[in-house]
N, C-alpha and C positions, 0 to 999 in steps of 0.2 A: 504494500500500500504506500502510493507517496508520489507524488508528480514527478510526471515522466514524459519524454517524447518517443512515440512507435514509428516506425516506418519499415516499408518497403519499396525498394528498389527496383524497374524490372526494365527490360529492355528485348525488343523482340527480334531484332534487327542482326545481322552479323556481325561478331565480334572476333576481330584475330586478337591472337593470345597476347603478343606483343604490345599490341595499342592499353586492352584489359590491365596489361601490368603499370603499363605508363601512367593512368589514371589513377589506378591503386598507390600508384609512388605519389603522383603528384598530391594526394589524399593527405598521405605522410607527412609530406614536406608544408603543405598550408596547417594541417592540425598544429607541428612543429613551430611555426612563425604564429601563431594567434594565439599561442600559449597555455596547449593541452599540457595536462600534467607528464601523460607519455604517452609512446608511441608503438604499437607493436607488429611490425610487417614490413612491408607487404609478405605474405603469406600462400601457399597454394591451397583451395579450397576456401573452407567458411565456413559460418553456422550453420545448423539443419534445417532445414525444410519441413515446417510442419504441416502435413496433411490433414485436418480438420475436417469433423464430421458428427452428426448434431444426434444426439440417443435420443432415446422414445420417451424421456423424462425432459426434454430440453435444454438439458447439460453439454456441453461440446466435449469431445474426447480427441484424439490426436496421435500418429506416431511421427517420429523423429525419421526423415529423408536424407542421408548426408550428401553434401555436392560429392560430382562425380569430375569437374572441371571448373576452373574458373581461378580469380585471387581476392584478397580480403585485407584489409589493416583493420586491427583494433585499435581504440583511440582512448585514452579516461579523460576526458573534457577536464576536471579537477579535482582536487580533495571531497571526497564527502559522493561523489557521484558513483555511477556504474560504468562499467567499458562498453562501446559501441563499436560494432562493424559495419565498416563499408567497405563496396564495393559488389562484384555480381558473378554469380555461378549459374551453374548448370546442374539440376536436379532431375533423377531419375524422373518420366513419367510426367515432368512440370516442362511446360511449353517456354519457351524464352530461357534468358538469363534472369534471373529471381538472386533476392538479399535479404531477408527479413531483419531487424534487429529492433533496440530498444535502447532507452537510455531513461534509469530513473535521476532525476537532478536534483531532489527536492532537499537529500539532506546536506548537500553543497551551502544550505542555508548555515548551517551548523558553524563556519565559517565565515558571516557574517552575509548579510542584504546583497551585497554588492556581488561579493565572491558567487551566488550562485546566477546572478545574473550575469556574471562573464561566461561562467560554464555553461549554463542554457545555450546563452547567444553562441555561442563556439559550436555545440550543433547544429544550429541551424545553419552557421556559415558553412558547416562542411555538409549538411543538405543543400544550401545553395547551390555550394560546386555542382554536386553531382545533377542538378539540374542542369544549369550550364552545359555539361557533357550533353545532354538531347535525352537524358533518361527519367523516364516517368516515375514519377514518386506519387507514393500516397501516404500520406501524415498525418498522427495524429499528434495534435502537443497540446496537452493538458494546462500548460500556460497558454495556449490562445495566442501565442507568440505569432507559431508561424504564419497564422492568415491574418493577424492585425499590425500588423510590427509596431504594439505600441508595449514600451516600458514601463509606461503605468500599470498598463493593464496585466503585467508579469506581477509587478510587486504584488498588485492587491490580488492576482491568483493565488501566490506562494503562500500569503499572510494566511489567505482564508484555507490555506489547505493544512496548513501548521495548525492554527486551530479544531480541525476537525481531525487530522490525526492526535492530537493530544486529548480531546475528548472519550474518541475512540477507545485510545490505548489506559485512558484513567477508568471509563467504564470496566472493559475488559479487567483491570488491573482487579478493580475492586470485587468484581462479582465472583472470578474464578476466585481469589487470596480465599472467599468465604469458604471455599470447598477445599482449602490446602494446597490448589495448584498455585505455581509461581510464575508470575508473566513477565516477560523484560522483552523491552524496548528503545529503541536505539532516543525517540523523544523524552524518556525521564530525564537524561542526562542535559536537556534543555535549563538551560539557567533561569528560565521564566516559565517553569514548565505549568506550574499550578495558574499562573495566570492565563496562558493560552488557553489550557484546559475549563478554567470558569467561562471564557470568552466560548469555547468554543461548544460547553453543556448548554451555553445560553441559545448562539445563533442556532446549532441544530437541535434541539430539542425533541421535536418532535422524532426525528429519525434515532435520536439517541434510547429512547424511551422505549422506542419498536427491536431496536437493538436487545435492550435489558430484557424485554420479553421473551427474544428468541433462547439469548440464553439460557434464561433461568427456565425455558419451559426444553430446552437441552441436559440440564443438570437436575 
């Protein structure tokens, strides 16, 4: 749980190997100048390829496709974040070049306002490239960043999403401790944890309340 950017890469067009790996380097080298934390690749292959498919309860299930061709860098935008791949392969079975990956940013916050908002913006820069290149992306960002490119509209995502995880993880905290389980999460360690968390029992409330129910009618 925690704001993130998803995407997928895809490309349906020919790609020789050589051009593939240029892109993938040159991936490398802008993460590098824009001041990811690191850098890891260019690489042969990628992440898996997940084939999704929806059960008779409406749950999605999935298995893991590995590439069979293609290259990849992983990137960690910065402290506090997750590693993201780009770049595109070749999956058993999947039409085109396909990339799926993901990047959660949110506890980049943890390092102050600012710090996660370089890290954000630094994927999107390196989704930009890959636009540039002619390849179709599809994105999700939980910041609203990438189809509004407004700053404001980051901060006050982040703010209200640190809220509702600290809500979250104080419910949780409380309802299981009653049962003897022990819950830990990465937001206690927030210096203003007890405050987010009143801010954030207040604004969600109502979903909070739906929450305690499930639990406790779980336990």
């Amino acid at each position: 749980m925690g704001l993130s950017i998803s995407y997928t890469l895809s490309h349906r067009g020919e790609l020789g190997e050589e051009l593939l790996y240029r892109l993938v380097e040159h991936t490398g080298t802008l993460a590098t100048r824009i001041g990811c934390a690191k850098v890891f690749g260019p690489i042969l292959g990628g992440p898996a390829h997940w084939n999704l498919s929806e059960l008779p309860d409406g749950s999605t299930t999935g298995d893991p496709i590995g590439a069979i061709e293609g290259f990849s860098v992983s990137v960690l935008p910065g402290e506090g974040c997750e590693t993201a791949d780009f770049g595109l392969c070749r999956y058993e079975g999947v039409e085109g070049w396909k990339l799926s990956s993901w990047c959660k940013t949110q506890y980049a916050v943890r390092h102050g306002v600012d710090h996660f908002l370089r890290c954000h913006l630094r994927m999107v820069s390196l989704l930009d490239l890959w636009r540039s290149f002619g390849v179709t992306l599809d994105v999700c960002d939980e910041g609203e960043y990438w189809e509004h490119r407004s700053i404001s509209r980051l901060r006050e995502r982040i703010t209200r999403y640190e809220r509702l995880i600290a809500a979250v993880a104080g419910t949780l905290k409380d309802d299981f401790e009653e049962q003897g389980i022990s819950v830990q999460a990465e937001i206690f360690d927030h210096a203003q944890f007890e405050r987010i968390e009143a801010e954030g029992q207040a604004e969600f409330a109502a979903q909070i309340a739906e929450l305690r129910r499930l639990i406790r009618g779980q336990l």
